[in-house]
C-alpha positions as CSV (number, residue, x, y, z in Angstrom):
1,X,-79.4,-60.4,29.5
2,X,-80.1,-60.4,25.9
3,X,-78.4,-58.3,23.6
4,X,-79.4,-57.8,19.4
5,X,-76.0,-58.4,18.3
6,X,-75.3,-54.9,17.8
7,X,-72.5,-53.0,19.3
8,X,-72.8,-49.6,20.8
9,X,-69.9,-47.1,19.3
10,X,-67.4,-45.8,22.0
11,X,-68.3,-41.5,21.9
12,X,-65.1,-41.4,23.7
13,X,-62.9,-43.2,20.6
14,X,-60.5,-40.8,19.4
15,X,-61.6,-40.0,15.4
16,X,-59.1,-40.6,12.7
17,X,-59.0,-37.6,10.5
18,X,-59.3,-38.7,7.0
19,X,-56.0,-38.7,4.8
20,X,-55.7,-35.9,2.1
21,X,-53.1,-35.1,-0.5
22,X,-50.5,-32.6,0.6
23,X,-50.9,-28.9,-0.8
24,X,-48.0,-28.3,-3.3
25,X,-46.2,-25.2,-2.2
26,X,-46.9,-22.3,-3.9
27,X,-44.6,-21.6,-7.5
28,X,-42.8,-18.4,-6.3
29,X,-39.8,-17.8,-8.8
30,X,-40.2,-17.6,-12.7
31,X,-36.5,-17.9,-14.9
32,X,-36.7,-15.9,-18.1
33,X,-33.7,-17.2,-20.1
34,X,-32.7,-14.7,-22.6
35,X,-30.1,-16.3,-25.6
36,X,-28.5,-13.1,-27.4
37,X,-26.6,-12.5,-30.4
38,X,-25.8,-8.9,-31.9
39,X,-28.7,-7.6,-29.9
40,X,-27.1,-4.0,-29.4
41,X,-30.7,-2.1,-30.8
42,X,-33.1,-3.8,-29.0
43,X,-31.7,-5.8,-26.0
44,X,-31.8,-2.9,-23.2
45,X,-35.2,-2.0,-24.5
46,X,-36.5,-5.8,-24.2
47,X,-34.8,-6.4,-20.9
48,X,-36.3,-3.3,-19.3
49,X,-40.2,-4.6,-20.7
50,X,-39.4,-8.1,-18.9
51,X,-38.6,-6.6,-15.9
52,X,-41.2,-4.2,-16.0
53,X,-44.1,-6.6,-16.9
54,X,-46.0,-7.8,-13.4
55,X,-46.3,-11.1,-13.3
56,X,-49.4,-12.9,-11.8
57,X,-49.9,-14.5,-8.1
58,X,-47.0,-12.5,-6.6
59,X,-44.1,-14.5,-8.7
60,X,-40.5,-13.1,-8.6
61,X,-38.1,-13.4,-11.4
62,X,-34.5,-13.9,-12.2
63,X,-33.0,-13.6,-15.6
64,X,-30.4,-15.4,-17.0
65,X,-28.8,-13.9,-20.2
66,X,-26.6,-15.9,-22.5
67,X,-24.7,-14.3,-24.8
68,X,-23.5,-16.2,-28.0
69,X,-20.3,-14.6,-29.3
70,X,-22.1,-11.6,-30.1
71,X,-19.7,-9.4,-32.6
72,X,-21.5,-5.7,-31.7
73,X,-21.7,-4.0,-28.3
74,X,-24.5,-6.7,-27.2
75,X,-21.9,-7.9,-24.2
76,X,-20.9,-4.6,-23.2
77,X,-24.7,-3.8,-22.7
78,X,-25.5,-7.1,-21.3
79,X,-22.5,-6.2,-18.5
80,X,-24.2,-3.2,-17.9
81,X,-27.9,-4.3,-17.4
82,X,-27.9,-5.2,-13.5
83,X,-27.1,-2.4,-12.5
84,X,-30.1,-0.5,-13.7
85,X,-32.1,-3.0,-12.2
86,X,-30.8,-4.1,-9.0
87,X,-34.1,-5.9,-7.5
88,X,-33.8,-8.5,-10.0
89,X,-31.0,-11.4,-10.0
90,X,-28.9,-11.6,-13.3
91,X,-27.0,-14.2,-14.4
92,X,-24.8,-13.2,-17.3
93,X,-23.2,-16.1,-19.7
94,X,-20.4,-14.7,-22.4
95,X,-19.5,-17.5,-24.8
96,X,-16.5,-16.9,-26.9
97,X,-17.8,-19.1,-29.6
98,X,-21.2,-18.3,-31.5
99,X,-22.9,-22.2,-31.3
100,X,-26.7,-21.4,-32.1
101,X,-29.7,-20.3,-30.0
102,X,-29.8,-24.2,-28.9
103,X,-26.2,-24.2,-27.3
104,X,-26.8,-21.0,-25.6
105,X,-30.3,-22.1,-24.1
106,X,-28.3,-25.2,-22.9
107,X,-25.7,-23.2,-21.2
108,X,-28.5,-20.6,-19.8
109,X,-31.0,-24.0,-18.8
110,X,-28.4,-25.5,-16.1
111,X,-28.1,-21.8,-14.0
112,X,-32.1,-21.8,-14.2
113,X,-33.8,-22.2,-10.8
114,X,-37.4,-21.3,-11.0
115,X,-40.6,-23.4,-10.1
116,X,-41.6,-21.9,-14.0
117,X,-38.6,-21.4,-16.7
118,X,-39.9,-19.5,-20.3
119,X,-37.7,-18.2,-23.2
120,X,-37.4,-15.0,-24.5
121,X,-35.7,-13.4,-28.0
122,X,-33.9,-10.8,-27.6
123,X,-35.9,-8.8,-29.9
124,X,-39.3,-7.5,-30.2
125,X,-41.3,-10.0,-32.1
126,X,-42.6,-11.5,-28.8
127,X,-43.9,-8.8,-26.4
128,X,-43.7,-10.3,-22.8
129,X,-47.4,-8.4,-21.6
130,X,-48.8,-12.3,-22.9
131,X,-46.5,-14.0,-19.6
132,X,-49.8,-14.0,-18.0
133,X,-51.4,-16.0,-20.0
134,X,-48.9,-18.4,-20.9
135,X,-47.9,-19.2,-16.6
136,X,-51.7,-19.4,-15.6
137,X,-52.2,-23.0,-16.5
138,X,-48.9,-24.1,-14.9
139,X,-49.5,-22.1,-11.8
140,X,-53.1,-23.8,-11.2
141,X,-51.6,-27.2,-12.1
142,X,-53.2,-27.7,-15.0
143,X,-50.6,-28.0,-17.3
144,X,-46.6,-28.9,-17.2
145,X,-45.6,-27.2,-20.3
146,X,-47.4,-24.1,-22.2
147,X,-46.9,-23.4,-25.9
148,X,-47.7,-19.8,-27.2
149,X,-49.0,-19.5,-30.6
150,X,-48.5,-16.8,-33.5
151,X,-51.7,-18.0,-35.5
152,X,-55.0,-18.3,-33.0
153,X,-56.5,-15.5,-32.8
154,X,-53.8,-12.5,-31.4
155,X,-52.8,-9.7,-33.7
156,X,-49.7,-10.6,-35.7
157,X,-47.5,-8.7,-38.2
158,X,-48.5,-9.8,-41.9
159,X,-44.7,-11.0,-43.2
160,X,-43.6,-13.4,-45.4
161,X,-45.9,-16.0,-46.7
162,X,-43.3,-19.3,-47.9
163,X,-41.7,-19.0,-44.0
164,X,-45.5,-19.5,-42.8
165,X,-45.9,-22.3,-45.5
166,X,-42.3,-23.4,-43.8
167,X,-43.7,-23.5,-40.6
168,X,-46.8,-25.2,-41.4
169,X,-45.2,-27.9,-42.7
170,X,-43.1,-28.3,-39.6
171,X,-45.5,-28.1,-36.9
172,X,-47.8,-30.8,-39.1
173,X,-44.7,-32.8,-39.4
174,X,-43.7,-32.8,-36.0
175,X,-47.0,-33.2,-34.7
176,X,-47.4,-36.6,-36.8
177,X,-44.3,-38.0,-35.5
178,X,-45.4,-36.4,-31.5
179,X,-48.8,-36.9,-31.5
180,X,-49.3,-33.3,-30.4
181,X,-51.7,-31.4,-32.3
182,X,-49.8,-27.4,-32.0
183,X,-50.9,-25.0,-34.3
184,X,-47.0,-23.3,-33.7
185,X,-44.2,-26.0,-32.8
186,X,-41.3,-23.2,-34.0
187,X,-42.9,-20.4,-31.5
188,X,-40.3,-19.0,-29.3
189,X,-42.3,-18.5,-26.0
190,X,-42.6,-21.6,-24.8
191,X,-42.8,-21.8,-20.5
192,X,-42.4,-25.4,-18.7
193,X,-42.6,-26.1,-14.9
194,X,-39.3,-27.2,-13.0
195,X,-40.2,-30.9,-13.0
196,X,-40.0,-30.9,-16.8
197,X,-36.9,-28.8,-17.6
198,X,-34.6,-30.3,-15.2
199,X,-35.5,-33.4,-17.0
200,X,-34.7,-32.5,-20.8
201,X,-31.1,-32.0,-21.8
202,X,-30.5,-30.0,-24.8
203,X,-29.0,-31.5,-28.1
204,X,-29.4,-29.2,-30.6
205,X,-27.1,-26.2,-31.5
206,X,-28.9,-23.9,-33.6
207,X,-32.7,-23.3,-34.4
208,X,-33.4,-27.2,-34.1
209,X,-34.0,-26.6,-30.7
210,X,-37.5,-25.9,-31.0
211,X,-38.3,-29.3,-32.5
212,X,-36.1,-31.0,-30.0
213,X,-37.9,-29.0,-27.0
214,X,-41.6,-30.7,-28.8
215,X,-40.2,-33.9,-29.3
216,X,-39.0,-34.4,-25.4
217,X,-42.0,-32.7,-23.8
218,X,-44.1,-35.1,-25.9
219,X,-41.9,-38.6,-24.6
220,X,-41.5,-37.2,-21.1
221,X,-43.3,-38.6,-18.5
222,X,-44.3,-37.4,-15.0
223,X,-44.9,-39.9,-11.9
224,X,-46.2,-42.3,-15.0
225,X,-48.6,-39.9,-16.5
226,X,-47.8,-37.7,-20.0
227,X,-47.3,-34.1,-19.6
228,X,-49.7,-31.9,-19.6
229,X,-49.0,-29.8,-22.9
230,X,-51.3,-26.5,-23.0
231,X,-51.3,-23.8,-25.7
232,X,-52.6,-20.3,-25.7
233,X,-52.4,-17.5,-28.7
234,X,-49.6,-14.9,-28.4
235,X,-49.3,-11.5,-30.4
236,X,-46.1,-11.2,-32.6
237,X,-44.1,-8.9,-34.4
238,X,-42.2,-10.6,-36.4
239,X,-39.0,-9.2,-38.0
240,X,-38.4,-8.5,-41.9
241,X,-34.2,-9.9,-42.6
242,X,-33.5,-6.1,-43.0
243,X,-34.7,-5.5,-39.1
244,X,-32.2,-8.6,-37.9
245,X,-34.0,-11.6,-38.4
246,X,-31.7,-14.7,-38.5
247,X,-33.4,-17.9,-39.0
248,X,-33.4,-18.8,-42.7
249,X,-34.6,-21.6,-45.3
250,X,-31.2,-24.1,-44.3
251,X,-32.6,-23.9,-40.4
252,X,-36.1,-25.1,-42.0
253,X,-34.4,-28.1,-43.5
254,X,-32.2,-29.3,-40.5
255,X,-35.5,-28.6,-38.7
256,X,-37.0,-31.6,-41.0
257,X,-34.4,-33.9,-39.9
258,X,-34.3,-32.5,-35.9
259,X,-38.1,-33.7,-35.9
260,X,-37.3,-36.9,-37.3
261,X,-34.1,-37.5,-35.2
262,X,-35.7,-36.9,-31.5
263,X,-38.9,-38.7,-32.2
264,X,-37.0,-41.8,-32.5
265,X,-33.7,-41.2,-29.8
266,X,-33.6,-39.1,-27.0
């Protein structure tokens, strides 16, 4: 019998289904991590507007609180806070030593444990309605790490023109030496996923954090790829030094040498 060479497929063959990528799970917790120093005005206020801000696709949130030697009644209000808000977990850090904003997001970074961590002052300069916009692109995975920025395109207090030009500088300095091009490397809100923080260990004591935070996202790498660095305008009410504002012209100069000194070691 002749046959054309061709075979006849078996119907009864069981089919392979094909082979697709597993879903990530869901992000369900966001860490807020809170450094305070002499807060006693404002922190009760600001902590009451984070827990009160809904966050998007059903997230939950702990805060951890850090506070760095504070010499008002910040820790005695800090003690206090959980209790007023009992659905939320707390962790509460007292340092006996004031080390800087960077040692106190250091000890606040290792009790973190959310799929998202973000920072927030203390204060009211950053208003905590924009967390929506700064978690969307990490929670449709299209970014690792979101900058907020203070000068595209959200309403900002008019203040003080030479710590602008400061900034300016910085951010185009850093970004030479990153490769990044921010428009606000010395913004406070700045929200990465859990794969990035629990890879960056914190150096810097005092406001050269922020630079140190740019330099390591930019050198980090993720299953061989860069992150994904994302940056979205934030509103800001910035502080005059009467109102409390700490950060002054001898942070903008160790800033200068922060940039330089994590671009080229770790």
């Amino acid at each position: 019998m002749k046959t054309d060479g061709s075979a006849k497929s078996d119907s009864t063959a069981p089919l392979t289904p094909p082979v697709t990528a597993a879903e990530p799970p869901p992000m369900a917790l966001l860490t807020i991590l809170i450094p305070v120093y002499n807060e006693e005005k404002y922190l009760a206020a600001v902590v009451k507007k984070v827990v009160d801000q809904p966050l998007p696709n059903g997230l939950q949130r702990e805060i951890v609180m850090v506070n760095d030697a504070s010499t008002d009644n910040t820790w005695e209000i800090m003690r206090e806070l959980p209790a007023h808000f009992s659905h939320v977990p707390f962790h509460l850090i007292n340092k006996t030593v004031n080390q800087g904003k960077g040692a106190a997001l250091r000890d606040g970074w290792a009790r973190a444990s959310g799929d998202i961590l973000i920072i927030q002052d203390a204060d009211f300069e950053y208003d905590p309605s924009d967390y929506p916009k700064l978690l969307k692109p990490i929670i449709e995975r299209k970014a690792d790490v979101v900058f907020g920025s203070r000068f595209i395109g959200e309403p900002h207090r008019v203040m003080y023109f030479w710590h602008q030009l400061a900034n300016n500088f910085l951010t185009t300095l850093s970004n030479m030496l990153t490769n990044l091009n921010l428009t606000d490397m010395e913004v406070c809100y700045k929200a990465f996923s859990r794969d990035v923080y629990r890879n960056i260990t914190i150096k810097s004591p005092r406001f050269g954090v922020e630079p140190e935070l740019t330099a390591k996202v930019a050198r980090l790498r993720l299953d061989g790829r860069h992150v994904r660095v994302y940056e979205t305008g934030v509103a800001y009410a910035g502080r005059t030094y009467e109102e409390g504002k700490k950060i002054g012209w001898k942070d903008a100069v160790s800033a200068v040498f922060q940039i330089i000194r994590f671009r080229f070691f770790p």
